[in-house]
OpenMM code with the backbone's topology and positions (N, CA, C; nanometers):
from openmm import Vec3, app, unit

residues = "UNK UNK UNK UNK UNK UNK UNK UNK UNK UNK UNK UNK UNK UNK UNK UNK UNK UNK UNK UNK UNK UNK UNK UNK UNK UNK UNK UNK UNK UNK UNK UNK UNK UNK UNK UNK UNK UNK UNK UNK UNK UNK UNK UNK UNK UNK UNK UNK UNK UNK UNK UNK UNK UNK UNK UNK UNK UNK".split()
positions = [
    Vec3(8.7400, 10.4122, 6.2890),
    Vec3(8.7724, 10.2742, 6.3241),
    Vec3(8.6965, 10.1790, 6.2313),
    Vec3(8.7734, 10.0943, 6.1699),
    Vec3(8.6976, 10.0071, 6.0858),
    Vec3(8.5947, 9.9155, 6.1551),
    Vec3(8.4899, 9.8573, 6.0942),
    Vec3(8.4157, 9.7694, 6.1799),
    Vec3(8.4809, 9.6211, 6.1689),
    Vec3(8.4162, 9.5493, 6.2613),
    Vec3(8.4083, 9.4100, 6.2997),
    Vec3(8.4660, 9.3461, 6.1402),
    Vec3(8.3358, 9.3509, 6.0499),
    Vec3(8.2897, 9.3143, 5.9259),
    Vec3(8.3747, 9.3083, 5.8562),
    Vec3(8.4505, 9.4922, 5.8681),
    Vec3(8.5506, 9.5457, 5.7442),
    Vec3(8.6411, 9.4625, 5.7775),
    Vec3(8.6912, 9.4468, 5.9422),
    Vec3(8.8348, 9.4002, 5.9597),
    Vec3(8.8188, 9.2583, 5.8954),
    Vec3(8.7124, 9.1705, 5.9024),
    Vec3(8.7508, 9.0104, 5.8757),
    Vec3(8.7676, 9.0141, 5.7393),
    Vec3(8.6510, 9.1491, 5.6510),
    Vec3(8.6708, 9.0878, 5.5021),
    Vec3(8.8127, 9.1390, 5.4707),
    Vec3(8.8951, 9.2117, 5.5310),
    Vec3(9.0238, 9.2412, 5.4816),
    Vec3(9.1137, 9.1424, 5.5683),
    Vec3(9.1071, 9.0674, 5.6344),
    Vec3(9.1775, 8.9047, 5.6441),
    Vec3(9.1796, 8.8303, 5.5925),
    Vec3(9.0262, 8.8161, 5.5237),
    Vec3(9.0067, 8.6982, 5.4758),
    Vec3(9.1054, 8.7588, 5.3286),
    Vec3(9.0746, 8.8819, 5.2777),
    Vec3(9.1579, 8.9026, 5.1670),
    Vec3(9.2853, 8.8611, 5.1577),
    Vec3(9.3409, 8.9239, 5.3191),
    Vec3(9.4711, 8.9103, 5.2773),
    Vec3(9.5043, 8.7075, 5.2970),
    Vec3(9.4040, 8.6565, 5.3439),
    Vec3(9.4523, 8.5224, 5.3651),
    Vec3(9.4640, 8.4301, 5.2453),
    Vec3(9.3428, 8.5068, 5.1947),
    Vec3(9.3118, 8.4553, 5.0045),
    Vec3(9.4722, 8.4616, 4.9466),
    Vec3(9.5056, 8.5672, 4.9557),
    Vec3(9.6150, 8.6325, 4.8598),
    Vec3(9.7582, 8.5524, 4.9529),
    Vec3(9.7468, 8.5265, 5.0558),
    Vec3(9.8748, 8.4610, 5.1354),
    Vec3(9.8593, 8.2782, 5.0395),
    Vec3(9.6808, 8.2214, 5.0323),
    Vec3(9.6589, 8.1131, 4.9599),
    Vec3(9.7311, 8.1189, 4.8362),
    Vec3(9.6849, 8.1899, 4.7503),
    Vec3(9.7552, 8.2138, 4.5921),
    Vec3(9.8974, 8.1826, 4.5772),
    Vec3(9.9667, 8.3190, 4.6796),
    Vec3(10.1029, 8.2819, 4.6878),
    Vec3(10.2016, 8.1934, 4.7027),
    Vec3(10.1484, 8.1024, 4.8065),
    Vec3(10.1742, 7.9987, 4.8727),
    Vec3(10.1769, 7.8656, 4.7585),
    Vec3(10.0344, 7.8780, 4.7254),
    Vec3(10.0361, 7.7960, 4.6305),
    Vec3(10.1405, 7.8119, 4.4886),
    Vec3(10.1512, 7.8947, 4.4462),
    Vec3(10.2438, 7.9600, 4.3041),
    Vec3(10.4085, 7.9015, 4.4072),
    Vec3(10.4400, 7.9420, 4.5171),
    Vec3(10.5517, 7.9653, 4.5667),
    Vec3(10.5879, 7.7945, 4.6210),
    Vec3(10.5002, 7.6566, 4.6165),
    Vec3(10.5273, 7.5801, 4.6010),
    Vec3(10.5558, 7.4907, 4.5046),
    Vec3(10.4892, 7.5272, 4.4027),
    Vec3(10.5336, 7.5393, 4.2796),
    Vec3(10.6751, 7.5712, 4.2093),
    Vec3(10.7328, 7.7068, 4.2628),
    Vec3(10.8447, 7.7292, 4.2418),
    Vec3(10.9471, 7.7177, 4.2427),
    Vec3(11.0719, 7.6109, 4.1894),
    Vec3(11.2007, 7.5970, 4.2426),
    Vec3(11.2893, 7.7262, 4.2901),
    Vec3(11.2320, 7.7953, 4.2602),
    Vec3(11.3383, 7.9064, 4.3522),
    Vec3(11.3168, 7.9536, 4.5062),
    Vec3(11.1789, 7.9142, 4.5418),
    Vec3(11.1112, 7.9449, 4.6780),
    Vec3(11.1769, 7.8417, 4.8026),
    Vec3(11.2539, 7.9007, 4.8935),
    Vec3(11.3331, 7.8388, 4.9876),
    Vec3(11.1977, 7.7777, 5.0884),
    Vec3(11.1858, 7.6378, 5.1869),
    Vec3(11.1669, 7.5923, 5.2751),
    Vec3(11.1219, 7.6953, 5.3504),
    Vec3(11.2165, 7.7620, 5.3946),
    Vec3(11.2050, 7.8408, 5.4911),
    Vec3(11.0498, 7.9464, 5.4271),
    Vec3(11.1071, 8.0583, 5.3468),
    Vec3(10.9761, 8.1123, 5.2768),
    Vec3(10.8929, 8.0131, 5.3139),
    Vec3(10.8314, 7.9426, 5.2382),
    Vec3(10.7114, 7.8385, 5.2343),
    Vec3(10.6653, 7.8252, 5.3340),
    Vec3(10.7715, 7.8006, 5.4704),
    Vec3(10.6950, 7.8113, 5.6104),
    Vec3(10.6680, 7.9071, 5.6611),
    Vec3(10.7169, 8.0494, 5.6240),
    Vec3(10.6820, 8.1774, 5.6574),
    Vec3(10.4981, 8.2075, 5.6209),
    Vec3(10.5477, 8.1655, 5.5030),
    Vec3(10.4196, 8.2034, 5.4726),
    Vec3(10.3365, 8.1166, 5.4812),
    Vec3(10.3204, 7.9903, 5.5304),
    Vec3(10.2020, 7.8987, 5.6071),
    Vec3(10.1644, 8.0066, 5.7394),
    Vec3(10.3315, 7.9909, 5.7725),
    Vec3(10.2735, 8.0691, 5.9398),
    Vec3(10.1752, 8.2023, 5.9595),
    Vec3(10.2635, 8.2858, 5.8386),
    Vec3(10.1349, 8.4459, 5.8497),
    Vec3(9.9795, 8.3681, 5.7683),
    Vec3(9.9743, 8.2563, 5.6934),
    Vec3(9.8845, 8.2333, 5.6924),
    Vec3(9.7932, 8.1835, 5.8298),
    Vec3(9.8579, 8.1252, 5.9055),
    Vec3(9.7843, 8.0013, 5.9556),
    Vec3(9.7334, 8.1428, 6.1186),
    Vec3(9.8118, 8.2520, 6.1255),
    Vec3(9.7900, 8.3657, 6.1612),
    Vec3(9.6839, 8.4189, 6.1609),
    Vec3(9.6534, 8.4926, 6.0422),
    Vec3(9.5752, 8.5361, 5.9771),
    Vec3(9.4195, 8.4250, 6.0221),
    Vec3(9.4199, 8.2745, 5.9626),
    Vec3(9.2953, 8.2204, 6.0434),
    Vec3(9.2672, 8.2235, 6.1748),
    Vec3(9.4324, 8.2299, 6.2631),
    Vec3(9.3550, 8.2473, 6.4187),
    Vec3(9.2713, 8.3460, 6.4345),
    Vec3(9.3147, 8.4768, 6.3338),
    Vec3(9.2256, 8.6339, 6.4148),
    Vec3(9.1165, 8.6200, 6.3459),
    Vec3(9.0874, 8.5422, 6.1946),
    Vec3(8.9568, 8.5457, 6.1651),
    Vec3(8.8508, 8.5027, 6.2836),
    Vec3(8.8877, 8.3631, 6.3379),
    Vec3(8.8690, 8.2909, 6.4356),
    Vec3(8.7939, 8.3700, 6.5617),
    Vec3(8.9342, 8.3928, 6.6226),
    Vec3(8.8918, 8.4904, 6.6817),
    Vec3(8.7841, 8.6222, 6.6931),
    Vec3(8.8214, 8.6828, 6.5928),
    Vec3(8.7191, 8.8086, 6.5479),
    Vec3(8.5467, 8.7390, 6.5531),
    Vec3(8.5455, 8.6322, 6.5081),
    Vec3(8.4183, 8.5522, 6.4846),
    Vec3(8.3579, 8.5265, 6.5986),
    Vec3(8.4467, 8.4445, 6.6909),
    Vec3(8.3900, 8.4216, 6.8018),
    Vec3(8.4113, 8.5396, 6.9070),
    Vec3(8.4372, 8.6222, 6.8832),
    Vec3(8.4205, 8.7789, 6.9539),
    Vec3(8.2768, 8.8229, 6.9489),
    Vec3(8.2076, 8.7835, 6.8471),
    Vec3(8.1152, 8.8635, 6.8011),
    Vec3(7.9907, 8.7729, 6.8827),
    Vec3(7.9739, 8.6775, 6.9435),
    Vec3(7.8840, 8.5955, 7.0173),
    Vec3(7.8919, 8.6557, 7.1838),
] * unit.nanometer
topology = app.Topology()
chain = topology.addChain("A")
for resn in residues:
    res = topology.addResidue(resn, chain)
    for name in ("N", "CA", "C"):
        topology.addAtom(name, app.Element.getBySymbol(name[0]), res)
């Protein structure tokens, strides 16, 4: 079972990498509305469980 630790630094990774995208993919005229809000949402996701996970640990 991964720890506490492992799980957030591999959120925060994948939240980094949802940032990048997001950013490049607004940028992009080919990236639909829809996309763009997909991927706010698994972003904005991704900060609740950091969130969460954090205040688990108190």
């Amino acid at each position: 079972m991964m720890s506490l630790d492992g799980h957030l630094a591999t959120l925060q990774q994948k939240h980094a990498a949802i940032e990048a995208e997001l950013e490049a993919a607004i940028l992009s005229p080919a990236m639909s509305d829809v996309e763009i809000r997909d991927m706010k949402r698994r972003k904005l996701l991704l900060k609740d469980e950091m969130e969460r996970l954090r205040n688990s640990r108190h």
